[in-house]
C-alpha positions as CSV (number, residue, x, y, z in Angstrom):
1,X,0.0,0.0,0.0
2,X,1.1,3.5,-0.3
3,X,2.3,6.0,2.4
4,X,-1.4,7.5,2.0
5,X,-3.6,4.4,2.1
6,X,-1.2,3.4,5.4
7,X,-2.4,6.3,7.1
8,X,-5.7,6.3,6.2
9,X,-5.6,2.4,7.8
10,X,-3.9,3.6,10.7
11,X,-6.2,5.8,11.3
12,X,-9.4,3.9,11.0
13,X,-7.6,1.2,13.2
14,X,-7.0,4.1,16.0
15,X,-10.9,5.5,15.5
16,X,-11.8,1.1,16.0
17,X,-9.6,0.8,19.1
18,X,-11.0,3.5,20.7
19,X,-14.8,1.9,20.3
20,X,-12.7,-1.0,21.9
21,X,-11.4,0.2,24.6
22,X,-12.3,3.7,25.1
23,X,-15.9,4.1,25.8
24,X,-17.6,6.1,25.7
25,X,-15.7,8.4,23.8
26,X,-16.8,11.5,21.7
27,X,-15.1,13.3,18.6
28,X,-15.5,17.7,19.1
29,X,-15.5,18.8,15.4
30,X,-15.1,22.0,14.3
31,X,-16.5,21.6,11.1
32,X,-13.3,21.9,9.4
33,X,-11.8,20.2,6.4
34,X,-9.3,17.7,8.9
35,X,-12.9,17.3,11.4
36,X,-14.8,16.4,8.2
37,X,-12.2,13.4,7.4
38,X,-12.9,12.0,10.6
39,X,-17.0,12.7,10.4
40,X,-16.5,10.6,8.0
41,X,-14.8,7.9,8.8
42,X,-17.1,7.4,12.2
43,X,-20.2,7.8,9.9
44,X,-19.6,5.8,6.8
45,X,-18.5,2.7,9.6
46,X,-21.1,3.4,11.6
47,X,-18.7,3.4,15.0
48,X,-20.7,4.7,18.4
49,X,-18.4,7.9,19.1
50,X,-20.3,10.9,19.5
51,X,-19.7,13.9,17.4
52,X,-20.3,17.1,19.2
53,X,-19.3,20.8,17.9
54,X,-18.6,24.2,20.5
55,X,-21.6,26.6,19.0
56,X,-19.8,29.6,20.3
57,X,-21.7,31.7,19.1
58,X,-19.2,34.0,16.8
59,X,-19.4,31.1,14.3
60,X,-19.4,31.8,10.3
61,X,-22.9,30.9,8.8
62,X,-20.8,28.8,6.6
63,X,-19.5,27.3,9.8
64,X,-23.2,26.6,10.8
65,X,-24.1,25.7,7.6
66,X,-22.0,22.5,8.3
67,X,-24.6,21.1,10.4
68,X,-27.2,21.2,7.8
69,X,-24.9,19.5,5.5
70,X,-23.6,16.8,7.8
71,X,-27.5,15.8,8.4
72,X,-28.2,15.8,4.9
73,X,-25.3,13.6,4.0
74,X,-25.1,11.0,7.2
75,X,-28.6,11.5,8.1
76,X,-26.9,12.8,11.8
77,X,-27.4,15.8,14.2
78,X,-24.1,16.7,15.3
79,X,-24.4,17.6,19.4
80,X,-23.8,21.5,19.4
81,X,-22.3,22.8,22.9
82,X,-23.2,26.8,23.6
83,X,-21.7,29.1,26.2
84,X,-23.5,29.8,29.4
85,X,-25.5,33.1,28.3
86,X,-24.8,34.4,31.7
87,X,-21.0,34.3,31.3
88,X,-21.0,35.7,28.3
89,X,-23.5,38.5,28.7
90,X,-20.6,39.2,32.0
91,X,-17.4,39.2,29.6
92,X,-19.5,41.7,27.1
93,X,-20.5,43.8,30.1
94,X,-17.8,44.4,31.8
95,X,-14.9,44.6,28.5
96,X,-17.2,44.5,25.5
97,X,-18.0,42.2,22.8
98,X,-15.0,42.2,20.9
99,X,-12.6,43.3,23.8
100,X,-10.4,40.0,22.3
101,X,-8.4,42.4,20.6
102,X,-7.3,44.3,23.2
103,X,-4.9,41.8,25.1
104,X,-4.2,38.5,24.9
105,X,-5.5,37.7,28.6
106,X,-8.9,39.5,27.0
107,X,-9.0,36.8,24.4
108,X,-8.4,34.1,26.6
109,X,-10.9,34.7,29.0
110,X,-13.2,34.6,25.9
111,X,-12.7,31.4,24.3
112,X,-12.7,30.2,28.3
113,X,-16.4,31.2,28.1
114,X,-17.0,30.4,24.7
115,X,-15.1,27.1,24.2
116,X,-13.2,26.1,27.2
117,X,-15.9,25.8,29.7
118,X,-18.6,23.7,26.8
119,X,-15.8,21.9,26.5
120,X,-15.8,20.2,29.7
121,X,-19.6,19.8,29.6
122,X,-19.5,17.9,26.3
123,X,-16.7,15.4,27.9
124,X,-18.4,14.7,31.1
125,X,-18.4,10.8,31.7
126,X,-16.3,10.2,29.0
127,X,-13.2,8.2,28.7
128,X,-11.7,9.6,25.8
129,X,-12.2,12.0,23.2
130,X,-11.0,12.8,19.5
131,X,-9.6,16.1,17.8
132,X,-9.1,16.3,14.6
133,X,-5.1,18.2,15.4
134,X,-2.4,17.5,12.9
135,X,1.4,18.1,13.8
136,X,1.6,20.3,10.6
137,X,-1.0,23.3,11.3
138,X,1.1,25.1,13.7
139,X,4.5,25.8,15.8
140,X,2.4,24.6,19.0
141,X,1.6,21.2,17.3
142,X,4.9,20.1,16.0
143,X,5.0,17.3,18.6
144,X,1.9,15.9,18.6
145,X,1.2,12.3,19.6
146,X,-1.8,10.2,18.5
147,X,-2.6,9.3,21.8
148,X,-1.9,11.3,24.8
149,X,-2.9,11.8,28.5
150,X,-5.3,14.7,28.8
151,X,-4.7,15.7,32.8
152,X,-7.0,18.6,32.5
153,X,-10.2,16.4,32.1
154,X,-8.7,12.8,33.4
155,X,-9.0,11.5,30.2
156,X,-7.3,9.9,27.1
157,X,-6.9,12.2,24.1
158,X,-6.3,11.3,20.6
159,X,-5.5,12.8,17.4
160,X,-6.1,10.1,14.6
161,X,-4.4,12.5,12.1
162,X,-1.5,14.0,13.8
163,X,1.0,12.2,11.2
164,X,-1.8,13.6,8.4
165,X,-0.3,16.5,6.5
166,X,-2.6,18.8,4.4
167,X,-2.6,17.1,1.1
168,X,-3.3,13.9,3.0
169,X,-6.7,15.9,4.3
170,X,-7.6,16.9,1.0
171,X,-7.0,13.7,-1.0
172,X,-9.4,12.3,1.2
173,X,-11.8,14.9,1.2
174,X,-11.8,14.4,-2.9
175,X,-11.4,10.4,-3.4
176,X,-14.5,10.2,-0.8
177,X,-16.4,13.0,-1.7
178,X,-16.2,14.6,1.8
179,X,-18.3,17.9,2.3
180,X,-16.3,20.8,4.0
181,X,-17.0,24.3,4.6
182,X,-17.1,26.5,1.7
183,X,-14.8,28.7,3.7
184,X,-11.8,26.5,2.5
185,X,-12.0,27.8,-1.4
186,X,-11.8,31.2,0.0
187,X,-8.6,31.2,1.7
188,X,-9.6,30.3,5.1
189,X,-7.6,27.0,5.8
190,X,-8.0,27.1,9.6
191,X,-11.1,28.0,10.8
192,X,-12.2,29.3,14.3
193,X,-14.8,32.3,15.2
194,X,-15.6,35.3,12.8
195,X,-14.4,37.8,14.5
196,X,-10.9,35.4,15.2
197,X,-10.3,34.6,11.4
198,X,-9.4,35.9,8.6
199,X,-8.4,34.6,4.7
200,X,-4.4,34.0,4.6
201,X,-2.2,35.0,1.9
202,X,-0.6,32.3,-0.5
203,X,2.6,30.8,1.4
204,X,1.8,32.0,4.8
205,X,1.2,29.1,7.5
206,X,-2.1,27.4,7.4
207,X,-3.0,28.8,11.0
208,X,-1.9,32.4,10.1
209,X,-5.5,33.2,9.8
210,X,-6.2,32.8,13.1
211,X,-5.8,35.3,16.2
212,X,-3.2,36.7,13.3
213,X,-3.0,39.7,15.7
214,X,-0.7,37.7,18.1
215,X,2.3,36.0,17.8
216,X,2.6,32.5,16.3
217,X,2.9,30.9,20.0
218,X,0.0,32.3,22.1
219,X,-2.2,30.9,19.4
220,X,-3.7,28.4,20.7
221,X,-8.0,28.9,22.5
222,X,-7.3,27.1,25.4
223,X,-9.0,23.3,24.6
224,X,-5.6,22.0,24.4
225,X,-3.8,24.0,27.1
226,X,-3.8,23.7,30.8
227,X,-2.6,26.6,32.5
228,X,-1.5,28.0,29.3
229,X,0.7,25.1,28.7
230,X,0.2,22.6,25.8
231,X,-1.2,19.7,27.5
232,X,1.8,17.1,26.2
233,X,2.1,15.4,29.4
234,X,2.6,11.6,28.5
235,X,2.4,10.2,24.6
236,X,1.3,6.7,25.0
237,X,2.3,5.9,21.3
């Protein structure tokens, strides 16, 4: 077989063994292109791992849209996690609703409310749970493992595509006739909140888009940190 078909056997194998041993586990998608490989792959099997999504509420309708289109095509309601309104109506009060911009504790606090927190709620009683990561999207990803020890929610973590690298994604996407968000033909390979994204320019890195106002190692929302460190605590393969 060739490198590609390896990884996509790998990978399937990883998605099996955590239905083996592993359960319950859930997959949080963003909707992305590397999130709709592995939608995917747990639909078209028919494996029992949840899907569930962080409805932050700063999402692109295009984003959004995803959910329509997932339905449509798997006949499945992805499980969509929102902010507590309370929380958020606190952080808008008290700095404003885009006060993100203004320092990077500011936009931490943010996706704390917006992501971090839902976050927790869509993994309790859990073992595990799946993120679409690759080791290639970013400086803060270079040393990914497939499986690792999440310590912040006592949990195992794994990222079936970590040794995926961007072709990879979209030869899959194509030879499978995948759906992804229509935010990937406009120059939007890494996609987060509206207000947190923007198009990138040919050659820059694929997560330049994102919180491009700060510099290439704060960027990172907080689902993989714990006390702003990478969580990277033991790799188990």
């Amino acid at each position: 077989m060739s490198d590609y078909d390896n990884l996509v056997a790998d990978t399937k194998a990883t998605l099996g063994r955590i239905v083996l041993e592993f359960s319950p586990a859930v997959f949080a998608s963003s909707l992305a292109a590397e999130d709709m490989v592995l939608t995917d792959m747990i639909l078209r099997s028919g494996l029992p791992i949840g899907i569930f999504t962080l409805e932050t509420g700063r999402l692109h309708a295009e984003t959004l849209g995803m959910l329509d289109t997932i339905k449509e095509k798997y006949a499945y309601d992805v499980e969509c996690f929102r902010p507590d309104p309370a929380a958020v109506d606190a952080y808008v009060n008290d700095h404003g609703l885009n006060a993100f911009y203004d320092s990077i504790d500011l936009r931490k606090q943010c996706c704390g409310i917006r992501k971090v927190e839902p976050l927790g709620r869509a993994l309790a009683g859990k073992l595990a749970w799946v993120t679409g990561q690759r080791r290639s999207q970013s400086a803060t990803r270079t040393e990914l493992p497939v499986q690792e020890l999440d310590a912040a929610h006592g949990m195992t973590k794994f990222n079936p595509l970590a040794d995926w690298s961007e072709a990879d994604v979209w030869k899959y996407i194509r030879d499978n006739e995948v759906p992804y968000n229509p935010l990937h033909d406009r120059g939007y390979p890494s996609i987060g909140c509206a207000p947190c994204t923007r198009a990138v320019e040919p050659g820059e890195d694929v997560r330049a888009g994102r919180w491009w106002w700060e510099n290439a190692d704060t960027k990172e929302c907080g689902l993989h940190m714990v006390d702003g460190k990478l969580i990277r605590i033991k790799s188990t393969t």
